[in-house]
C-alpha positions as MATLAB code, in Angstrom:
seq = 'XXXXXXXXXXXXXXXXXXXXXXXXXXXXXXXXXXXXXXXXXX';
ca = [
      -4.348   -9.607  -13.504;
      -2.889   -9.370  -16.657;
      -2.213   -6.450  -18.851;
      -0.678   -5.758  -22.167;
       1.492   -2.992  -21.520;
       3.811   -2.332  -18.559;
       3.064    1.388  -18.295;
       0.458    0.597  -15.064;
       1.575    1.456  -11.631;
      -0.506    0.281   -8.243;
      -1.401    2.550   -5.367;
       0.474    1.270   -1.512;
       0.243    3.247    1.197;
       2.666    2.335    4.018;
       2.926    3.905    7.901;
       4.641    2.620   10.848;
       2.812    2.444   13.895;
       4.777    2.178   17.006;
       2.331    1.208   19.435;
      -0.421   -1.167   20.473;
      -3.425   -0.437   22.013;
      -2.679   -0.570   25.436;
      -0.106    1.851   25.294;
       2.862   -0.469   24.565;
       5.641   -0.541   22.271;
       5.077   -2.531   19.651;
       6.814   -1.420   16.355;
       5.039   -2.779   13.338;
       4.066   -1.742    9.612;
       0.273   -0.670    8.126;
      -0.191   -1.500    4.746;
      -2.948   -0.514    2.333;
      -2.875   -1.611   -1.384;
      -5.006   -0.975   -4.284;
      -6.956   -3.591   -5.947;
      -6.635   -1.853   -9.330;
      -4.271   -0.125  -11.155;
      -3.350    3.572  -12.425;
      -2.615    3.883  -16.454;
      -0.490    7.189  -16.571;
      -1.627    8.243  -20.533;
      -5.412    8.785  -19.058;
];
């Protein structure tokens, strides 16, 4: 996407997760990111 003015920020949402299902340790990231954006003069 393009837009015509920088002043747009995105939404990510980032947690570390330190296990697997079984019980193991397996350190590793979760990330979750917006498709759109947030205009901060609305």
């Amino acid at each position: 996407m393009h837009f015509k003015t920088d002043a747009c920020e995105i939404a990510v949402i980032i947690f570390i997760h330190t296990h697997s299902r079984n019980g193991n340790y397996n350190l590793h990231l979760h990330v979750i990111l917006t498709e759109g954006v947030f205009f901060s003069s609305n």
